[in-house]
LOGU-636719 format. One record per residue (C-alpha): residue number from 1; residue in one letter; chain; x, y, z. Coordinates in steps of 0.25 Angstrom, whole numbers, plus 5000, padded with zeros to 4 digits. Example, Ala and Ser with C-alpha at 12.3 -4.5 7.8 and 13.67 -1.06 7.14 Angstrom:
BEGIN
DRENPA   lumvex   vexkol   torlum     px     py     pz
DRENPA        1        a        A   5049   4982   5031
DRENPA        2        s        A   5055   4996   5029
END
This chain:
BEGIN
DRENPA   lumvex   vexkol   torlum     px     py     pz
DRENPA        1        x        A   4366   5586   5161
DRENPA        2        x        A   4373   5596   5171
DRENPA        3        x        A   4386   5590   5178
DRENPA        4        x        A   4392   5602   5183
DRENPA        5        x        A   4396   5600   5197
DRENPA        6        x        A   4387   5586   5199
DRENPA        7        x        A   4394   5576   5207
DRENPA        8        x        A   4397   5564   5201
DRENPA        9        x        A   4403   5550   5203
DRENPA       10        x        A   4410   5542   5193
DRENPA       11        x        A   4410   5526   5196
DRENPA       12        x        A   4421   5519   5190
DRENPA       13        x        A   4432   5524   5182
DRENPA       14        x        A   4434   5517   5168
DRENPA       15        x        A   4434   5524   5156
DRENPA       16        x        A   4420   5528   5157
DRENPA       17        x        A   4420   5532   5171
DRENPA       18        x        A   4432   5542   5167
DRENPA       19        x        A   4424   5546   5155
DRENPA       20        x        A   4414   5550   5164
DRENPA       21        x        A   4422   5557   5174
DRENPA       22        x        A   4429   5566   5164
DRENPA       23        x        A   4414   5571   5158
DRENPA       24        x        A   4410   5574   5172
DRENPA       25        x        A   4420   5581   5176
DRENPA       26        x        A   4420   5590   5162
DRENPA       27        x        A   4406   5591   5164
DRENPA       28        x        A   4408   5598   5178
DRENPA       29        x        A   4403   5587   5187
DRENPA       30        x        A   4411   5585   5201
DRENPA       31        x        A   4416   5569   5197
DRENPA       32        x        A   4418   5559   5207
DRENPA       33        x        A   4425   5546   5202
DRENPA       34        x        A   4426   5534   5208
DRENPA       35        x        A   4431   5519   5205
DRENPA       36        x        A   4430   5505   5213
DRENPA       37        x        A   4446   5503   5209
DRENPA       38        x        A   4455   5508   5221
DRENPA       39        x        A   4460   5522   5218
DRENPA       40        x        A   4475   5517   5218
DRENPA       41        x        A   4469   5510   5204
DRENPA       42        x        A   4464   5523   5197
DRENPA       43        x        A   4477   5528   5192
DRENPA       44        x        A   4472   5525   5176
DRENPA       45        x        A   4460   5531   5180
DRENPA       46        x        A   4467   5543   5186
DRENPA       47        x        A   4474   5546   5175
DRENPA       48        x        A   4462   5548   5167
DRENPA       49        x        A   4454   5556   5175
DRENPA       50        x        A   4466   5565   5179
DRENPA       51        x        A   4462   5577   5173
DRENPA       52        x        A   4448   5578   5179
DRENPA       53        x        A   4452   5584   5194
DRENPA       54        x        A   4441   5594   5191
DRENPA       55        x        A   4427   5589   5197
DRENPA       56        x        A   4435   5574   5200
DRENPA       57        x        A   4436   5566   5212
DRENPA       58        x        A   4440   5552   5215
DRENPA       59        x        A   4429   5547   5224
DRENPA       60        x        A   4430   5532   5231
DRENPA       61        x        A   4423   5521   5228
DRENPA       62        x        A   4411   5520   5240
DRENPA       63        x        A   4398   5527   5241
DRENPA       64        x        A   4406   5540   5246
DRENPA       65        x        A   4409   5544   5231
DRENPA       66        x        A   4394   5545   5230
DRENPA       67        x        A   4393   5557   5239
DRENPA       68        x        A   4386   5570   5233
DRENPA       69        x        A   4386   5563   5221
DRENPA       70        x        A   4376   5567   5210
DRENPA       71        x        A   4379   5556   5200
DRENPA       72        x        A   4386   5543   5200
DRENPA       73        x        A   4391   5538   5184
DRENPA       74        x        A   4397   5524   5186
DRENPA       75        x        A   4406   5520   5175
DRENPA       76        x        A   4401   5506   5166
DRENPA       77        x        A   4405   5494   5173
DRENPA       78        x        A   4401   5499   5188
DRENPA       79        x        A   4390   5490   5193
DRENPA       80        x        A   4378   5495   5197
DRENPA       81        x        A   4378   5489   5210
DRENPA       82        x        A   4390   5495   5212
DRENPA       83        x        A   4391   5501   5226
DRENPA       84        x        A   4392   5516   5223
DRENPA       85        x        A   4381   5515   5212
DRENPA       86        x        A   4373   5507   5221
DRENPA       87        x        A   4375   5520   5233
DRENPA       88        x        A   4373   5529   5219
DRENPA       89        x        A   4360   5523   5218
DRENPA       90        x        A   4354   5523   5233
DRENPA       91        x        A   4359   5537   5234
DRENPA       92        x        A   4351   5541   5221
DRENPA       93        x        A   4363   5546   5213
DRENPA       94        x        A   4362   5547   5198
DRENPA       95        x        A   4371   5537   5192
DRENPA       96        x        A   4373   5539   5176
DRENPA       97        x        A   4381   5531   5167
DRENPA       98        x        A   4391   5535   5159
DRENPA       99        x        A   4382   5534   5145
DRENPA      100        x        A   4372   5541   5153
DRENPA      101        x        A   4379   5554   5157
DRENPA      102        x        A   4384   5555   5142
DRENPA      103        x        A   4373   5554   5138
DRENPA      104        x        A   4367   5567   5144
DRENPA      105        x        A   4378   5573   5136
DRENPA      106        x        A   4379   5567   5124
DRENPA      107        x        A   4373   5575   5111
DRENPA      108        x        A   4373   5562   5099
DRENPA      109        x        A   4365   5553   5096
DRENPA      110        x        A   4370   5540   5102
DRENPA      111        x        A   4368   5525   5098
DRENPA      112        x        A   4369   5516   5111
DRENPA      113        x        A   4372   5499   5109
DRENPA      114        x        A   4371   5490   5121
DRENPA      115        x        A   4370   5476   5123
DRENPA      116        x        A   4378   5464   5130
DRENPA      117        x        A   4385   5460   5118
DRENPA      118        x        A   4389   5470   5104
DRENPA      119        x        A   4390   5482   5109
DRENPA      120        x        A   4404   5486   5105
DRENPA      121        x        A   4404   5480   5092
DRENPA      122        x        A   4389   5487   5089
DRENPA      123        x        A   4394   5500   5095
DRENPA      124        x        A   4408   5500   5087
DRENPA      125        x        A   4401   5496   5074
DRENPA      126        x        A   4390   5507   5076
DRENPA      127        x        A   4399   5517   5076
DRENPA      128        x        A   4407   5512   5063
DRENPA      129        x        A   4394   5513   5057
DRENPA      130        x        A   4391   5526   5061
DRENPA      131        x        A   4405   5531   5056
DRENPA      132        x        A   4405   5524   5042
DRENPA      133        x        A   4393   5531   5042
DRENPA      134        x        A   4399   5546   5041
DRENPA      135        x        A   4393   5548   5057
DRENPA      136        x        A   4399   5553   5069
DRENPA      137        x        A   4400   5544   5079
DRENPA      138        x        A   4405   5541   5093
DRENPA      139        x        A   4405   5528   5099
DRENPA      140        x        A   4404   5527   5114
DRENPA      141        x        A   4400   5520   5127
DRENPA      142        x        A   4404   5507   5132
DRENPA      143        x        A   4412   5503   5118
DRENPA      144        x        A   4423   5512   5125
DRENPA      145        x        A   4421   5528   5124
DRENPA      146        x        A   4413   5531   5134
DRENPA      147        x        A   4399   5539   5130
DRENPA      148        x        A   4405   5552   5141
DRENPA      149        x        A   4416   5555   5132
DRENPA      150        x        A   4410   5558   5121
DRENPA      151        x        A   4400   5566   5127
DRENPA      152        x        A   4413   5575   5132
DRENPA      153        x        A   4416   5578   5117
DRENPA      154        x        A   4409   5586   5105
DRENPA      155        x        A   4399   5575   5102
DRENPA      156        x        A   4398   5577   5087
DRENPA      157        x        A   4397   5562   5082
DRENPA      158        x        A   4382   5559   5075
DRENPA      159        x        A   4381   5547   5084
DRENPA      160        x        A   4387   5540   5097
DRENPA      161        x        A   4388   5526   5099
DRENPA      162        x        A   4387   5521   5113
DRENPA      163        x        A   4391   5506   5117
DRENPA      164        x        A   4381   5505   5130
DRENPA      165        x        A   4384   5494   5141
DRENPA      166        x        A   4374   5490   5153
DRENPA      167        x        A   4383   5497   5162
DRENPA      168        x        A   4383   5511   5156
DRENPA      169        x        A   4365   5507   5154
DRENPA      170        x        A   4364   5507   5169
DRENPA      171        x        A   4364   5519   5172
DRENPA      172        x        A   4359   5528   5161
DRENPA      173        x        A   4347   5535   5160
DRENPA      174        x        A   4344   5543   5148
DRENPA      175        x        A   4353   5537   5140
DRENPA      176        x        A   4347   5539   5128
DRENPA      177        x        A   4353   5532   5112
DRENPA      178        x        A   4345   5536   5100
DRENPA      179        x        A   4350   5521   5095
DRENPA      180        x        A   4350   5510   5106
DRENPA      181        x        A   4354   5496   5104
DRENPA      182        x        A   4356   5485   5110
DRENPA      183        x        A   4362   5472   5104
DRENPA      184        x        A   4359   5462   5115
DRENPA      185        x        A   4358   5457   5130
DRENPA      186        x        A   4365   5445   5134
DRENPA      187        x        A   4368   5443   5150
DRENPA      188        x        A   4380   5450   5154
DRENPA      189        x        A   4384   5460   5166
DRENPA      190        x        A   4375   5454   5175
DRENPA      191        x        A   4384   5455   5186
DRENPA      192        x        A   4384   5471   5183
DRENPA      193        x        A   4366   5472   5180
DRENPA      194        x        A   4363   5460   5188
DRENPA      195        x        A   4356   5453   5181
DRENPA      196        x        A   4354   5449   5167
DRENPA      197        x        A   4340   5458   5164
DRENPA      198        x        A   4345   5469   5171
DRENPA      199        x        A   4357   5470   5161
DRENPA      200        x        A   4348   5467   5148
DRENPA      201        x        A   4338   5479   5158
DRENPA      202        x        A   4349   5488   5156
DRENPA      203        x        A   4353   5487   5143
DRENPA      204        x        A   4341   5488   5137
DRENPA      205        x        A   4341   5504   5144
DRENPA      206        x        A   4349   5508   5131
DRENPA      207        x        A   4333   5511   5126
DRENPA      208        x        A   4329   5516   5137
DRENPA      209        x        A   4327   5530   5134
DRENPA      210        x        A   4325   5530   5119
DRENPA      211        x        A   4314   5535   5112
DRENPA      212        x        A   4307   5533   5099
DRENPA      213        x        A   4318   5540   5091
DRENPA      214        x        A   4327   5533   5094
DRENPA      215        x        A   4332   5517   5091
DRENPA      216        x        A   4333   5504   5098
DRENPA      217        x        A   4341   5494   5092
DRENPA      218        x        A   4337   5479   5097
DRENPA      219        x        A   4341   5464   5096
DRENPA      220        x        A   4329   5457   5091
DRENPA      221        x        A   4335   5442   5095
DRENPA      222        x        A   4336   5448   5110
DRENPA      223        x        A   4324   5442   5119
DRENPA      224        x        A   4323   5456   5126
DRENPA      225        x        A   4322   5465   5114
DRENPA      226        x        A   4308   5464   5113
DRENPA      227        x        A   4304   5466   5127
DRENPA      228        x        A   4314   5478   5125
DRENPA      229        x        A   4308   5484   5113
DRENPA      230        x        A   4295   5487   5120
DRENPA      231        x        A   4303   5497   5131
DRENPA      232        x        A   4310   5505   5119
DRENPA      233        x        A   4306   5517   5116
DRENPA      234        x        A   4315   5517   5105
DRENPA      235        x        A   4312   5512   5089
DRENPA      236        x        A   4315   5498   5089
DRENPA      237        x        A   4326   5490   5078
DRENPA      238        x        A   4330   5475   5080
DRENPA      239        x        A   4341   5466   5076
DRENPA      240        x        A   4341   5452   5075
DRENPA      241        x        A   4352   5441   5071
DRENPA      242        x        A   4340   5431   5070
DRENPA      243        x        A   4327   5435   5066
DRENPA      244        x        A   4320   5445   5055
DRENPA      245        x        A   4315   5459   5058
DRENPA      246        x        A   4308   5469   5053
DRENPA      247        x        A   4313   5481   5062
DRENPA      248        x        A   4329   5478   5062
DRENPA      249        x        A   4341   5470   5056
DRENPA      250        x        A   4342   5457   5057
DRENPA      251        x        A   4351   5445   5048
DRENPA      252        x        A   4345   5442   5035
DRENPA      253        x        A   4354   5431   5028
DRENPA      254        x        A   4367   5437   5023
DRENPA      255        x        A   4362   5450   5029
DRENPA      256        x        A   4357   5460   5040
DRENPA      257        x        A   4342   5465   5036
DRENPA      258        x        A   4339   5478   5042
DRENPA      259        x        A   4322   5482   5042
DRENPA      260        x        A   4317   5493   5048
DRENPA      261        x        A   4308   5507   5043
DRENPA      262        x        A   4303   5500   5031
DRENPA      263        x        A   4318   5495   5026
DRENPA      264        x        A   4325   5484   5025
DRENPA      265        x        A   4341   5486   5024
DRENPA      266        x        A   4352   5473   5023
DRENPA      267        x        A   4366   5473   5026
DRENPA      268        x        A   4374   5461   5021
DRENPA      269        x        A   4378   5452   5032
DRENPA      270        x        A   4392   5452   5028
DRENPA      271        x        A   4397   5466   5030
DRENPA      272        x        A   4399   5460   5047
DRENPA      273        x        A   4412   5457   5048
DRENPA      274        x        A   4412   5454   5063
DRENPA      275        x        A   4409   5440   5068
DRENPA      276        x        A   4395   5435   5074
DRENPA      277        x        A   4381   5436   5073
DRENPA      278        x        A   4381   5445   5086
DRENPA      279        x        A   4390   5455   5079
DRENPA      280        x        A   4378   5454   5067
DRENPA      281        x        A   4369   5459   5078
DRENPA      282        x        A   4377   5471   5083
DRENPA      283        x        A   4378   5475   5068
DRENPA      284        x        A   4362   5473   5065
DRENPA      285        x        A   4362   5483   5076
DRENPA      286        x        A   4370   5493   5071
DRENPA      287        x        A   4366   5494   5059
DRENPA      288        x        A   4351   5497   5064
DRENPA      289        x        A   4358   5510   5072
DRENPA      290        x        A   4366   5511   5061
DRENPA      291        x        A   4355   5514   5051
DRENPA      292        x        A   4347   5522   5062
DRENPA      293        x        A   4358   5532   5061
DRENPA      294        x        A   4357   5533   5045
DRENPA      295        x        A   4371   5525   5043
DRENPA      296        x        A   4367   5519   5029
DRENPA      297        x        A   4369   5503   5026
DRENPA      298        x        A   4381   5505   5019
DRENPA      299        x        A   4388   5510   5029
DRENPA      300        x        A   4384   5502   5039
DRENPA      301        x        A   4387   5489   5030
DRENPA      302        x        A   4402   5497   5029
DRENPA      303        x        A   4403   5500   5045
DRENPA      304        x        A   4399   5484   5045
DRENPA      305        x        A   4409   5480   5035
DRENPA      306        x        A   4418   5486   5041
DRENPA      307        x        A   4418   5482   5057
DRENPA      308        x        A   4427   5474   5063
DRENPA      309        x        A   4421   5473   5077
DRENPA      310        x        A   4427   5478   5092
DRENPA      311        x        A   4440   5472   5097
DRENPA      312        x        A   4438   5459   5107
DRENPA      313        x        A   4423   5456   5102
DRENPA      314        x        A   4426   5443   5095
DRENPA      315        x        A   4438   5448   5087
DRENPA      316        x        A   4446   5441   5080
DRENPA      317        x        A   4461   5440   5088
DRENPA      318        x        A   4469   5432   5079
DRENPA      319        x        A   4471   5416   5074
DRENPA      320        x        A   4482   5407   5077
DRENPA      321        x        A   4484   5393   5068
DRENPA      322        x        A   4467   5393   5065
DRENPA      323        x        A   4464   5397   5081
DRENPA      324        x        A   4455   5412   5078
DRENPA      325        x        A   4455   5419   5095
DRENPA      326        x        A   4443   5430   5095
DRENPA      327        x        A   4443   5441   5104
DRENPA      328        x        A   4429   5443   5111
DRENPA      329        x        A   4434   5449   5124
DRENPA      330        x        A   4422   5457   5123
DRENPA      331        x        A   4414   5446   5124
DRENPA      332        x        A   4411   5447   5140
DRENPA      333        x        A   4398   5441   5142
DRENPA      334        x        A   4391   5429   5138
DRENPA      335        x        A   4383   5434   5125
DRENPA      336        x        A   4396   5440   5120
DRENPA      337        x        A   4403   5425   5124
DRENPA      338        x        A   4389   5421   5116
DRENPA      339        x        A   4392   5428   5102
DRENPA      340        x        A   4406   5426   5101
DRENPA      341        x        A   4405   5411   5100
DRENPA      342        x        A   4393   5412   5090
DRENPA      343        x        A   4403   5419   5081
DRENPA      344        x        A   4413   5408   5078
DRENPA      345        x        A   4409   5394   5073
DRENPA      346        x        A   4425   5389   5075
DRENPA      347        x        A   4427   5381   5089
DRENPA      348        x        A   4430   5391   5101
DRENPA      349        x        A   4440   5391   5113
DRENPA      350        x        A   4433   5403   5120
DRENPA      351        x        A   4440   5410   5133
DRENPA      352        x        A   4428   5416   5143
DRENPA      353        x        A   4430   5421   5155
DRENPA      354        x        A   4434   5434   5162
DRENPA      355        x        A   4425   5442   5174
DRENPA      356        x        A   4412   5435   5175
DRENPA      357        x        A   4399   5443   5172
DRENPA      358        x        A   4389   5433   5176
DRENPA      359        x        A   4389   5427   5162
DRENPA      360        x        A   4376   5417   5159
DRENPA      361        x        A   4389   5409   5153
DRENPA      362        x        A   4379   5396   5153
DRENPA      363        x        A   4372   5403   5139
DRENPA      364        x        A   4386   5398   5133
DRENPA      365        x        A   4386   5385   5134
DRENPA      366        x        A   4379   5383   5121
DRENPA      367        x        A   4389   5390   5114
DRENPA      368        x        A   4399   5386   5119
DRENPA      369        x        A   4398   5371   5117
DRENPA      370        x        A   4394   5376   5101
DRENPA      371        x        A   4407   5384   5099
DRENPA      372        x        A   4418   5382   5108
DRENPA      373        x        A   4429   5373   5110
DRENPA      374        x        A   4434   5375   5121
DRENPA      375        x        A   4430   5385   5133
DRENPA      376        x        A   4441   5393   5143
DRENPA      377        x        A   4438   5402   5153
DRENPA      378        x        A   4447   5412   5161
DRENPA      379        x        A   4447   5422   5170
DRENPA      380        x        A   4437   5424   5183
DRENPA      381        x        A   4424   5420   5176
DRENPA      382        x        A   4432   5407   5172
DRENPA      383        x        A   4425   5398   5184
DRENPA      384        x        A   4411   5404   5183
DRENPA      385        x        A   4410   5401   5168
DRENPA      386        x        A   4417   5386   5170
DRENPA      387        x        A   4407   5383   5179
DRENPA      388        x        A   4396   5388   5169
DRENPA      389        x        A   4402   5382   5155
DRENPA      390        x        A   4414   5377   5158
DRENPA      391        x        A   4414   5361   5154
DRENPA      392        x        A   4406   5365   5141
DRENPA      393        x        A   4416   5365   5132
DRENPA      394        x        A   4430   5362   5137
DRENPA      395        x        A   4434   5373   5148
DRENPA      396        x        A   4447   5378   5154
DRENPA      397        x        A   4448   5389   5166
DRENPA      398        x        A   4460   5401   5165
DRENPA      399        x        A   4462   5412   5174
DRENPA      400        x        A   4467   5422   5164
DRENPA      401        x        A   4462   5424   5149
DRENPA      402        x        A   4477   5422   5143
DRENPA      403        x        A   4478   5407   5149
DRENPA      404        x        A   4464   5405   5141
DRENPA      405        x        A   4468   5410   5130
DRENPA      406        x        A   4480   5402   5130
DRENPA      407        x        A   4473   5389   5131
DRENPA      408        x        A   4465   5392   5119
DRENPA      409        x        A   4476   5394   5111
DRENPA      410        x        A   4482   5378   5116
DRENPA      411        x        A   4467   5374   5113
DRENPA      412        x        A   4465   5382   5100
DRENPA      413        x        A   4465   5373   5086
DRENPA      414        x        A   4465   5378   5073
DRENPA      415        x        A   4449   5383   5070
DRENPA      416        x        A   4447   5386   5085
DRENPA      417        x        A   4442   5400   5090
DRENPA      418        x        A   4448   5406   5103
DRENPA      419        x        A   4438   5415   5108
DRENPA      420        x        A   4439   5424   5121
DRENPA      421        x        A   4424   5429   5123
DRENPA      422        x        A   4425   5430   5138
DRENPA      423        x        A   4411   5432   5141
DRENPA      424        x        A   4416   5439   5155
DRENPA      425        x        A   4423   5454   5158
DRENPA      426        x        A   4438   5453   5158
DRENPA      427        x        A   4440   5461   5171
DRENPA      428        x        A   4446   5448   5178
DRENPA      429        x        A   4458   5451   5170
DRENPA      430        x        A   4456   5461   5162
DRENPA      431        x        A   4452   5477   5160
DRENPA      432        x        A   4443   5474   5149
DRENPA      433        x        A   4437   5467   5139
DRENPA      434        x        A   4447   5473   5129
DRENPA      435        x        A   4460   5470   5138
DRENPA      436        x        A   4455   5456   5138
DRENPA      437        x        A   4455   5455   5122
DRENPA      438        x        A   4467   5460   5122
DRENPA      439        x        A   4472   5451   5130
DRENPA      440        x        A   4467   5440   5122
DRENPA      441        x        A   4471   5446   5107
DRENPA      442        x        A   4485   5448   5113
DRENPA      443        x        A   4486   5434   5117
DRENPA      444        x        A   4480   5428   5104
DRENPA      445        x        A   4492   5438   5096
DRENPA      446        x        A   4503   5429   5105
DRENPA      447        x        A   4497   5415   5105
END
């Protein structure tokens, strides 16, 4: 793919969109970047892209940035509905995601995970496997790294490892992993795809231009895997956390049974260290990838052993007199908000809340009146879920995390759980999912 002297417009400058920026512009493209924040706001961002004068311009944030433009890459998080991709659109530009330009440069075999929830944890634990394993690996994508940096470099790892989101799906279109998986769908970023199908549409693209060579890795307990499996190209294996199969891994008493090409392989239960049977799942996948890529039980069982999980996805943040507080800022949709209280069978106090992503938060009622003790909500979302689920457990209202977390901690007895699983973004108040974590360990450390 030629750049040199192509016009190109970069939508939205976060660490992506300035990943992006810097390839074009070493690639010889004329680079136009543009953000929704006022330029008085950019100076962080300025900073960064400072060296790039050759081939860089600022442009504003209206359709006149689209002008002579021959392609349009819009960072993650930009809606598609959003005004300039919209005008993009009618005008007939190209627009290519960031995972879609690297990949028409990149040279390794790559192993893509999607889904709602997991996607860290399985990417994170895929590449551990990798490395106990004596291969070269890069780990990219949404988990942090973007995919256009790596593409910059000598690319001499044996595999790549690409967390995938919806948003980066959107717009690709020969993106193209020799191992695809994807751990689940559960409604979330509906206000960002519009509805709930077209989301679960556009994660299930990850297969989209596999062939026979290649792998599709698949939940069996999801009700659209089987209409799924009958548009993939791909070979086929499953995982299952309830039923028995013959083509995949699935829980077998006190271990995880793995069939496939006339074999049958077990690995002892015991080696996952990391709480909940959703986290059992993102193994059982990784360990069908794991043994695609001729990584031998042993180490795998070892990588296992060895995992600790990702910061803020229900990690343990410290006890004080018998009360255990759990980190799952990560947790910022309803599924996530789901598996997080399957994994403790101690009463709850659990703090939700944050910026609203049309969450189908009426799905935890059961849960909730099963697990938790007592329910308090915070930040811009508050209202909206009160009205859904308030009143199901007791319910208090706050504006800011930190006066939630302090009424836990007067409500706490000895044996309780205080778990912050938001099930909403955390731009109300904070920069990100992490920022608010850290937020919350920091508070827990001067209770």
């Amino acid at each position: 793919m030629d750049l040199a002297g192509k016009r190109i417009l970069v939508i939205g400058l976060g660490k992506t969109g300035i990943a992006a920026a810097r390839f074009l512009v070493g690639q010889g493209a004329i680079v136009t970047v543009t953000d929704e924040k006022p330029l008085a706001e950019w100076e962080g961002t300025l900073r960064e892209i400072g060296d790039l004068h050759t081939n860089l311009k600022i442009g504003s944030y209206d359709s006149d940035s689209l002008s002579r433009t021959d392609m349009v890459i819009p960072s993650p998080g930009v809606l598609p509905f959003n005004p300039l991709l919209s005008e993009a659109v009618r005008r007939k530009i190209p627009i290519l995601s960031e995972i879609e330009l690297a990949f028409r440069f990149l040279k390794r075999p790559m192993i893509a995970i999607t889904g709602t929830n997991g996607k860290t944890t399985t990417t994170h634990l895929m590449g551990e496997i990798l490395k106990k394993s004596g291969k070269k690996v890069s780990v990219r994508g949404n988990i942090g790294d973007p995919l256009i940096g790596y593409v910059e470099g000598k690319q001499d790892e044996d595999y790549v490892v690409v967390e995938v989101s919806s948003f980066q799906l959107q717009w690709m279109q020969y993106f193209h992993p020799f191992i695809a998986i994807l751990l689940n769908t559960t409604r979330d970023h509906v206000n960002y795809h519009g509805t709930f199908e077209a989301y679960c549409r556009v994660k299930e693209r990850i297969f989209e231009n596999q062939t026979v060579g290649d792998l599709a890795i698949l939940n069996a307990d999801d009700p659209r895997s089987e209409s799924l499996s009958k548009r993939i190209a791909a070979r086929i294996r499953y995982f299952s956390s309830s039923s028995t199969l013959q083509n995949g891994i699935f829980l077998h008493g006190s271990s995880l049974s793995y069939c496939g090409d006339g074999k049958r392989e077990e690995y002892p239960l015991a080696m996952v260290k990391i709480p909940g049977k959703h986290n059992i799942e993102n193994i059982m996948a990784t360990v069908i990838a794991a043994r695609e890529c001729g990584c031998s039980p042993a180490d795998i069982i070892s990588a296992v052993l060895d995992f600790q999980g990702v910061p803020h996805r229900i990690e343990f943040a410290g006890e004080k007199n018998g009360v255990a507080f759990y980190d799952d800022s990560k947790g910022t949709n309803v599924g996530a908000v789901m598996r997080a209280l399957e994994t403790f069978p101690r009463p709850i106090i659990l703090l939700m809340g944050g910026r609203d992503k049309e969450g189908d938060f009426k799905t935890l009622i059961p849960p909730i009146k099963e697990k938790v003790k007592e329910l308090l909500l915070f930040g811009e979302a508050r209202e909206r879920i009160n009205t859904l689920i308030g009143g199901v457990v007791k319910t208090a209202q706050f504006a800011k995390l930190g006066e939630a977390i302090e009424m836990a901690w007067q409500h706490a007895s000895a044996g309780d759980v205080v778990l912050l699983s938001p099930g909403c973004a955390s731009f109300d108040e904070f920069s990100d999912y992490r920022a608010r974590g850290r937020f919350f360990k920091e508070a827990v450390r001067n209770i």
